[in-house]
N, C-alpha and C positions, 0 to 999 in steps of 0.2 A: 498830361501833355496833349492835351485837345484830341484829336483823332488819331495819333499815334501810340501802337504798341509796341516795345521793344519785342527784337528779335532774342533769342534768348528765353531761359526758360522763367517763371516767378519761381521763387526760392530754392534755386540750384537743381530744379527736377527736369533734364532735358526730356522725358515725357511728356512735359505738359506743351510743348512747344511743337516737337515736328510733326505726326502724323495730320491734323486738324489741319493743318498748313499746305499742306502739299497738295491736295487738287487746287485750292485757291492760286496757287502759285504758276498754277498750268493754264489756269484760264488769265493771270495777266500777263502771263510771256506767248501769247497769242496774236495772231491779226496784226492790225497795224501799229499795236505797240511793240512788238519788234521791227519793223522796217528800219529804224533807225540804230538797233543793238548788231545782235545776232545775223537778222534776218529768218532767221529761225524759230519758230515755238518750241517749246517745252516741256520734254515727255516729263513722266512720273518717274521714271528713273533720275532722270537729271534736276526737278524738283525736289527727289529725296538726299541728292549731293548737294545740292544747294540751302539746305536746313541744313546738314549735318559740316558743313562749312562754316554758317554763319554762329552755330554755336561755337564750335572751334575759336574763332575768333575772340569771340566773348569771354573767351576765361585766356586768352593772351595777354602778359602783363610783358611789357607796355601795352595799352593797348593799340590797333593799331587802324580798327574802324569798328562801326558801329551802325550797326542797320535795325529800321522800325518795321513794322508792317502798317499803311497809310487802312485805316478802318473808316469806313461809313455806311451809312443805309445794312449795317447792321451785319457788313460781314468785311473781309482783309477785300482792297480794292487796288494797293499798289504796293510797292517797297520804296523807302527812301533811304540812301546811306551816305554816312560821311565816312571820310578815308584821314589818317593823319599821310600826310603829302607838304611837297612844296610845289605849289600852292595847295592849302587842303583841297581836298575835291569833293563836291556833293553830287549825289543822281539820284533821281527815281525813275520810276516806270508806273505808269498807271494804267489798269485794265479799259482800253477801247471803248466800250459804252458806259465811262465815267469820266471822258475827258470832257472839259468846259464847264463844268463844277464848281473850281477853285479850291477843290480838295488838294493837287500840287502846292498851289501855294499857301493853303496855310501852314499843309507840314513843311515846309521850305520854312518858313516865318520861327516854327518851332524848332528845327534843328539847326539854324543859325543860333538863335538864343543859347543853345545848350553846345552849341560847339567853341562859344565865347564864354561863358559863365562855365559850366560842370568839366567841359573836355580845355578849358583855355586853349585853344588851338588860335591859328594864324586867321585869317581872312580868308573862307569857302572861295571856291570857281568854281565854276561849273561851266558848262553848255548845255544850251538847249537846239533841240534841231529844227531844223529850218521847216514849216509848215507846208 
């Protein structure tokens, strides 16, 4: 899936997923990529709930969203999620000295494809914030 990881562990081991995750996680809910969320960054505590959420998720049947970790230059640089919603709803966040890349929007390109073909859902929305 080009630069996206699911969030979630490879072959049912949630070891292999959280710990590796969780500084990466604190440096993109930092600076001005939250001005538009929270407002807030994000300690290691609330990094370590937000892994242990997002696996939760992942073994919920129906499911009910599904979030990637957006990878490049060789390390996690953002998160993107789809939600089942009326209207589905998509976000990401991407870490501050990676924005104007076009890393957003190719994983936006990828998880449209898999929100119509694998998850057959409705038609994503989204917003984006105003620059």
């Amino acid at each position: 899936m080009g630069p996206l990881q699911r969030s979630g562990p490879p072959h049912g081991d949630p070891a292999c997923a959280g710990p590796r995750r969780r500084p990466a996680l604190t440096r993109i809910y930092s600076g001005a990529s939250v001005r538009h969320t929270t407002g807030q960054g994000l300690s290691l505590a609330q990094a370590q709930h937000k892994v242990r959420a997002a696996l939760a998720r992942a073994a919920e049947t129906p499911r009910a969203q599904w979030s990637w970790g957006i990878v490049a230059i060789g390390e996690m640089i953002g998160l993107i999620a789809l939600r089942r919603r009326s209207p589905t709803a998509l976000s990401y966040i991407l870490r501050e000295d990676t924005w104007g890349n076009g890393y957003a929007t190719e994983a936006v390109k990828h998880v449209v494809v898999f929100a119509f073909t694998t998850a057959r859902l409705g038609t994503p929305g989204g917003h984006a914030p105003p620059r």
